[in-house]
N, CA, C and O of each residue as an XYZ file, in Angstrom:
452
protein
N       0.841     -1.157      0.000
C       0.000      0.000      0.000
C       0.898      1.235      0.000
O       1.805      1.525      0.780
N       0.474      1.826     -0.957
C       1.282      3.758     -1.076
C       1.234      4.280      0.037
O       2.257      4.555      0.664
N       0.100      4.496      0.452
C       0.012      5.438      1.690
C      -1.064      4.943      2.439
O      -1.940      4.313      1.846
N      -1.145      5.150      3.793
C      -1.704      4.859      5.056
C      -2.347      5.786      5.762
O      -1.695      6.819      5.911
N      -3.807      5.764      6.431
C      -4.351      7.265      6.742
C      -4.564      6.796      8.168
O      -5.382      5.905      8.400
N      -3.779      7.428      9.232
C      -4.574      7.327     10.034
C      -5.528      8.221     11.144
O      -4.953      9.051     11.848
N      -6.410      8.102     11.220
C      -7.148      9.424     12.065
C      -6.961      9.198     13.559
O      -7.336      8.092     13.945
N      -6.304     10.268     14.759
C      -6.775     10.181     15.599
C      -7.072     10.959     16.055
O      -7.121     11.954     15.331
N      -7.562     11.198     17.773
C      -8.134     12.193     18.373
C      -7.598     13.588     18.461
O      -8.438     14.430     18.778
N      -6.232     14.064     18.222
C      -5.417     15.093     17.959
C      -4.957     15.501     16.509
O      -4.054     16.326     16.368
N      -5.467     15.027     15.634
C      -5.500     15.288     14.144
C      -5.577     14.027     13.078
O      -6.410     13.121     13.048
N      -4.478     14.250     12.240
C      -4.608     13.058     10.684
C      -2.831     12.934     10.368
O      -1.990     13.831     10.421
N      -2.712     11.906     10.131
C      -1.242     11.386     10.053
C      -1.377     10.403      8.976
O      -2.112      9.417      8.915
N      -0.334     10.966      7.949
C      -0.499     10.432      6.482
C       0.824     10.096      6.093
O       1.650     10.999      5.958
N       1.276      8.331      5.799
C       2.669      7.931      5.862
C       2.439      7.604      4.616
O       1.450      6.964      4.259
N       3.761      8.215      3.508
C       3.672      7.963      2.058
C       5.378      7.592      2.073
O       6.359      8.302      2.291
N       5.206      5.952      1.693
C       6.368      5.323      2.049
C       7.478      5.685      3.520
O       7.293      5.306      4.677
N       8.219      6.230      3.173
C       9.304      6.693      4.478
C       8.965      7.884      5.327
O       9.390      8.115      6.459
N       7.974      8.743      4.471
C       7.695      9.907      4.856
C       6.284     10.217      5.921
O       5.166     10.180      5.409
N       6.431     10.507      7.349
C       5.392     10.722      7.691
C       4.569     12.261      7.804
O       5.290     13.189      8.171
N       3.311     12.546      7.554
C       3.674     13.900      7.328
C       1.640     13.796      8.355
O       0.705     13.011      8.193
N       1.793     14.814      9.147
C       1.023     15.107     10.642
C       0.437     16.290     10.471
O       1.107     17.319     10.566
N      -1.004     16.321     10.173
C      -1.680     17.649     10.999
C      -2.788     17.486     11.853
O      -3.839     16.854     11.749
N      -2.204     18.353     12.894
C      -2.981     18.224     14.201
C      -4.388     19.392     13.934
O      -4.852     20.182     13.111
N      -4.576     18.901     15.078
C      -6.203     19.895     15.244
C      -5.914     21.417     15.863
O      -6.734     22.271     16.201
N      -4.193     21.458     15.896
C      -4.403     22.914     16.237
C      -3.900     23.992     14.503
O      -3.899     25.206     14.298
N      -3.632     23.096     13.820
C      -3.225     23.458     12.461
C      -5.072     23.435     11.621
O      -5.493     24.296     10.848
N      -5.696     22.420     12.015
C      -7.078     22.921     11.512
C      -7.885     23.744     12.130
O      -8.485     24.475     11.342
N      -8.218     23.967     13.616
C      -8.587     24.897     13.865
C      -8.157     26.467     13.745
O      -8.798     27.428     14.170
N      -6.785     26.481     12.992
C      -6.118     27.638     12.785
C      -6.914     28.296     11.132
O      -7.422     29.384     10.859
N      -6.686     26.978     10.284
C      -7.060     27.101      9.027
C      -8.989     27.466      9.153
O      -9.554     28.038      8.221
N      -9.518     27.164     10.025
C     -10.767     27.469     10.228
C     -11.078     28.766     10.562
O     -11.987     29.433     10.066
N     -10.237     29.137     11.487
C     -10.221     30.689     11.863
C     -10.051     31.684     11.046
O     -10.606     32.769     11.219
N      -9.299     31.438     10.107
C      -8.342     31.856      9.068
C      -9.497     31.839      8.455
O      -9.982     32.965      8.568
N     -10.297     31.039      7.774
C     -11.654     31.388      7.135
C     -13.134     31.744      7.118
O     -13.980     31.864      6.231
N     -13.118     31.871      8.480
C     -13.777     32.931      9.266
C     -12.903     34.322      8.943
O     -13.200     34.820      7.857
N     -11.971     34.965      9.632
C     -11.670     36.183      9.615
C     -11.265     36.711      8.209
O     -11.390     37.935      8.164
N     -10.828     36.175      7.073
C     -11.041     36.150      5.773
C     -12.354     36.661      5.195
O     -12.663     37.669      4.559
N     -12.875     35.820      5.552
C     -14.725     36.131      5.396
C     -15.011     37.454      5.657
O     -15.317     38.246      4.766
N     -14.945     37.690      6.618
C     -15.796     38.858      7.787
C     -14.351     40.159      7.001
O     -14.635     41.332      6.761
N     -13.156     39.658      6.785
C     -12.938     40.832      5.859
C     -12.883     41.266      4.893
O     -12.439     42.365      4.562
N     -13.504     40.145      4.053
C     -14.224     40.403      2.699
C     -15.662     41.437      2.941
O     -15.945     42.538      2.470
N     -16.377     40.546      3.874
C     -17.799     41.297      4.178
C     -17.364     43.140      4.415
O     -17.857     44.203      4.039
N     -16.676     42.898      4.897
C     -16.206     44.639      5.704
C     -15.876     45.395      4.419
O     -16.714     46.222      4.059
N     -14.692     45.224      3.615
C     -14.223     46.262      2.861
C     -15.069     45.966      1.422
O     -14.759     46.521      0.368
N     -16.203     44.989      1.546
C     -17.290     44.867      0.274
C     -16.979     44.429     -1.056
O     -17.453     44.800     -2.129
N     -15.923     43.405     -0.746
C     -15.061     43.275     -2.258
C     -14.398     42.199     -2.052
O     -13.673     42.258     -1.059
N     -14.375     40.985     -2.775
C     -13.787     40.001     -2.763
C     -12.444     39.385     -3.404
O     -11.938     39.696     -4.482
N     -12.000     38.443     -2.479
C     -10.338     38.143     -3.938
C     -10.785     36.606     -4.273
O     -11.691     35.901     -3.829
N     -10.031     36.446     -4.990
C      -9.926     35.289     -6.070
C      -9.824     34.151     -5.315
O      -9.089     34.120     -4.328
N     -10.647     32.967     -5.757
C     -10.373     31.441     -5.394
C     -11.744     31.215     -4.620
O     -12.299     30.204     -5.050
N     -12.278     31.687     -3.864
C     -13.257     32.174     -3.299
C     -12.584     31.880     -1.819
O     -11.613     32.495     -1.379
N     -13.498     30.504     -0.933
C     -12.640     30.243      0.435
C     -11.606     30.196      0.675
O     -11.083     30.755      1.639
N     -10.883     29.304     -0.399
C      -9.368     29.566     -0.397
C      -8.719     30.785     -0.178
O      -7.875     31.110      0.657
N      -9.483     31.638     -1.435
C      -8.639     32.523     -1.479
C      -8.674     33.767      0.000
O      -7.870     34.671      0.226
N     -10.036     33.326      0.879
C     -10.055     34.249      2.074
C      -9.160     33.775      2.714
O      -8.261     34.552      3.035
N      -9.048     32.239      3.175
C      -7.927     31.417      3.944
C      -6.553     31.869      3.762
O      -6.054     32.231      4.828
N      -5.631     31.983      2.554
C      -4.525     32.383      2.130
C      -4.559     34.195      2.846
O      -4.023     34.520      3.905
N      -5.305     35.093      1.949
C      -5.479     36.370      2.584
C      -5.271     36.121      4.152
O      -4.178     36.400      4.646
N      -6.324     35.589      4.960
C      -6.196     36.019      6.642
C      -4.982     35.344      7.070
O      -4.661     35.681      8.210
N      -4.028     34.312      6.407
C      -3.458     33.991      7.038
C      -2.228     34.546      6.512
O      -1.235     34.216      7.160
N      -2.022     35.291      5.525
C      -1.056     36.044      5.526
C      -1.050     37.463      6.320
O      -0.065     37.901      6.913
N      -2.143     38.020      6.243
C      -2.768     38.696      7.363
C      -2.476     38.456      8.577
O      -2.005     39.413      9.192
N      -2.652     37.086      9.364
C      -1.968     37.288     10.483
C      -0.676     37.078     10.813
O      -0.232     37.414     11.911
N      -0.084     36.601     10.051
C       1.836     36.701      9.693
C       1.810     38.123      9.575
O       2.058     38.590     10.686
N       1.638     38.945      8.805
C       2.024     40.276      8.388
C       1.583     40.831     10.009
O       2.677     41.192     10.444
N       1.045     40.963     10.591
C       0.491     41.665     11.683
C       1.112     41.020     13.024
O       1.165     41.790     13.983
N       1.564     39.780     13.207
C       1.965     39.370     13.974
C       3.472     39.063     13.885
O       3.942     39.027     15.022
N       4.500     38.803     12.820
C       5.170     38.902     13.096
C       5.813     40.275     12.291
O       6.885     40.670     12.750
N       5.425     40.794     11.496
C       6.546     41.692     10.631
C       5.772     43.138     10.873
O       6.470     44.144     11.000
N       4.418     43.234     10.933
C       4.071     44.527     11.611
C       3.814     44.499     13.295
O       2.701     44.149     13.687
N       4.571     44.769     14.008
C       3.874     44.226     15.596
C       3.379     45.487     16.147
O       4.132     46.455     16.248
N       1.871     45.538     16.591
C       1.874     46.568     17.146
C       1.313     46.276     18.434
O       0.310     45.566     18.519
N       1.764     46.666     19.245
C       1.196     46.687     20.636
C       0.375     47.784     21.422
O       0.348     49.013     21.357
N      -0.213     46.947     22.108
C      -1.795     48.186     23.235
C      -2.710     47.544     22.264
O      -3.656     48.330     22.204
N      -2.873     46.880     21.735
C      -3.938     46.373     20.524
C      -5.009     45.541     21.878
O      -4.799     44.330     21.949
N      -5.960     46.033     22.778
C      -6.608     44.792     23.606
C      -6.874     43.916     22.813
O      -7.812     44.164     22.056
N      -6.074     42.375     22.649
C      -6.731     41.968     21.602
C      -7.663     40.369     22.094
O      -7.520     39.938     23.238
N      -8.424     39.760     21.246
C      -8.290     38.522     21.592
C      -8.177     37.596     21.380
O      -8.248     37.611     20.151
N      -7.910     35.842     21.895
C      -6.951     35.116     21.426
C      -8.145     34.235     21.166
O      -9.169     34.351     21.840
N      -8.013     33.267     20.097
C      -8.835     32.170     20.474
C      -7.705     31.123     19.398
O      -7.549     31.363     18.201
N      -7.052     30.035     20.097
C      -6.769     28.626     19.899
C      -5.178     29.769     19.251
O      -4.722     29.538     18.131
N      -4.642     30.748     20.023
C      -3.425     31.562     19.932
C      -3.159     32.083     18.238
O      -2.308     31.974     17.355
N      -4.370     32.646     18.454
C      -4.714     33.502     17.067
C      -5.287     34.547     17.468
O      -6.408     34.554     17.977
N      -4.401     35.788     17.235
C      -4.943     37.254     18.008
C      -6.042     37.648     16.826
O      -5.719     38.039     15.704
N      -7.503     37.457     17.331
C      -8.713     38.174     16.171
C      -8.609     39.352     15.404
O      -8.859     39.470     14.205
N      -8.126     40.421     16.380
C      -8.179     41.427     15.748
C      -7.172     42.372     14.983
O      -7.393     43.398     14.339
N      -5.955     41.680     15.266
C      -4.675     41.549     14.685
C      -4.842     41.169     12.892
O      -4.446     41.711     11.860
N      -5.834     39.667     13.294
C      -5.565     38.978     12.012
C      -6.788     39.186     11.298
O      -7.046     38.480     10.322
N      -7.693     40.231     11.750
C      -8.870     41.257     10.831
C      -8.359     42.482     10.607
O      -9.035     42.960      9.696
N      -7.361     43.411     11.012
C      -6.888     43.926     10.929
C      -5.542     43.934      9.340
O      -5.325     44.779      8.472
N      -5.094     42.920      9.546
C      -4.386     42.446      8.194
C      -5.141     41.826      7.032
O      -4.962     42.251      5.890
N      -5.863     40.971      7.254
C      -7.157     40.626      6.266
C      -7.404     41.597      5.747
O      -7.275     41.588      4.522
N      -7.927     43.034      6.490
C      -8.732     44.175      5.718
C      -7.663     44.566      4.881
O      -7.974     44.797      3.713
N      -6.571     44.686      5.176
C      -5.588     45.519      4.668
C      -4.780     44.872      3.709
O      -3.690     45.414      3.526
N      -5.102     43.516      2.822
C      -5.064     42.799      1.899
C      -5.763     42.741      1.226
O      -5.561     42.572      0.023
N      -6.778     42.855      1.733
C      -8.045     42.507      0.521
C      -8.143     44.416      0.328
O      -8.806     44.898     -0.591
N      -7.785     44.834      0.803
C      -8.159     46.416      0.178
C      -6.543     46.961     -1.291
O      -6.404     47.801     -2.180
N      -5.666     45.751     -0.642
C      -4.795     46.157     -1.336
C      -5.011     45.445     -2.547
O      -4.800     45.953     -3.649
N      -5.512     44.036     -2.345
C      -5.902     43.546     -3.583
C      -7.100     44.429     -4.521
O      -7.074     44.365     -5.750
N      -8.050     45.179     -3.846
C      -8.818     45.824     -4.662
C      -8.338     46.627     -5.116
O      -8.830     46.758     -6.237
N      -6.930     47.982     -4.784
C      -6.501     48.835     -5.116
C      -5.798     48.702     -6.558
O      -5.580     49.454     -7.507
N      -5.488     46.993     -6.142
C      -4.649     46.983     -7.647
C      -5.323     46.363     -8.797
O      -5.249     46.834     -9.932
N      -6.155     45.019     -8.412
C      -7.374     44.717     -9.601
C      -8.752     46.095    -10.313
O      -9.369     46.125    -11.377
N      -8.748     46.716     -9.520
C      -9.971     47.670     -9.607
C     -10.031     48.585    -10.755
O      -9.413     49.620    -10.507
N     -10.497     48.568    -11.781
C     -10.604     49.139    -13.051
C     -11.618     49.988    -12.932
O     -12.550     49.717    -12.174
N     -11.593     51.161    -13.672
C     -12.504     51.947    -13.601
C     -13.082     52.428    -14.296
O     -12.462     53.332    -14.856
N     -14.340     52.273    -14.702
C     -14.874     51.984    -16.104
C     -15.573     53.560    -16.363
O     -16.467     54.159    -15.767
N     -14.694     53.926    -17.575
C     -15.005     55.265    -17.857
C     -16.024     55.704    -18.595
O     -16.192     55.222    -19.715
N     -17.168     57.027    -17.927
C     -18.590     56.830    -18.090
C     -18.607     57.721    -19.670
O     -17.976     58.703    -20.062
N     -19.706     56.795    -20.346
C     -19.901     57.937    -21.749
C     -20.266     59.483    -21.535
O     -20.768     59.977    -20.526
N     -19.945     60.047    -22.563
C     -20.740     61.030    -22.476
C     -21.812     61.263    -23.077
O     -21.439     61.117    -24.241
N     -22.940     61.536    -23.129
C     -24.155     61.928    -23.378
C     -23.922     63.027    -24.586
O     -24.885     63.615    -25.079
């Protein structure tokens, strides 16, 4: 057999020959969050990016890299859930998806009458 699946109570562990390769339930509940706050910053700045869920998932979670480690700002009260600061990583979400609109956004020039 190629590969072997096994499920347990702390995630999914997938051995493809020599290689074992592990994601736990704190790597999916991350990716879940991540598409939640994706979402909610699509909803906010009224404009969507590409891929659809995916593409919110990729956005918030570069979003919360960009905000957590390379922009840090502190006094932010923020809050944590499963050590994912919310408003940190809505905070970067918005500010991706606005940058993605800044640069896809065409502007369709009106006739004249």
């Amino acid at each position: 057999m190629l590969a072997s699946l096994l499920v347990l109570a702390d995630g999914i562990t997938v051995k493809l020959g020599n290689n074992v390769f592990s994601i736990g339930l704190d790597l999916i509940l991350y990716l879940i969050i991540a598409a939640i706050v994706g979402y909610v910053a699509e909803r906010i700045v009224r404009s969507s990016v590409p891929f659809g869920i995916i593409g919110s998932i990729i956005v918030a979670l570069i979003g919360i890299w960009l905000m957590t480690r390379v922009l840090v700002i502190n006094g932010i009260g923020d809050i944590y859930i499963f050590n994912v600061p919310i408003v940190r990583a809505l905070i970067g979400a918005i500010l991706l998806v606005l940058i993605w609109r800044a640069i896809t956004y065409r502007r369709v020039p009106r006739r004249a009458l």
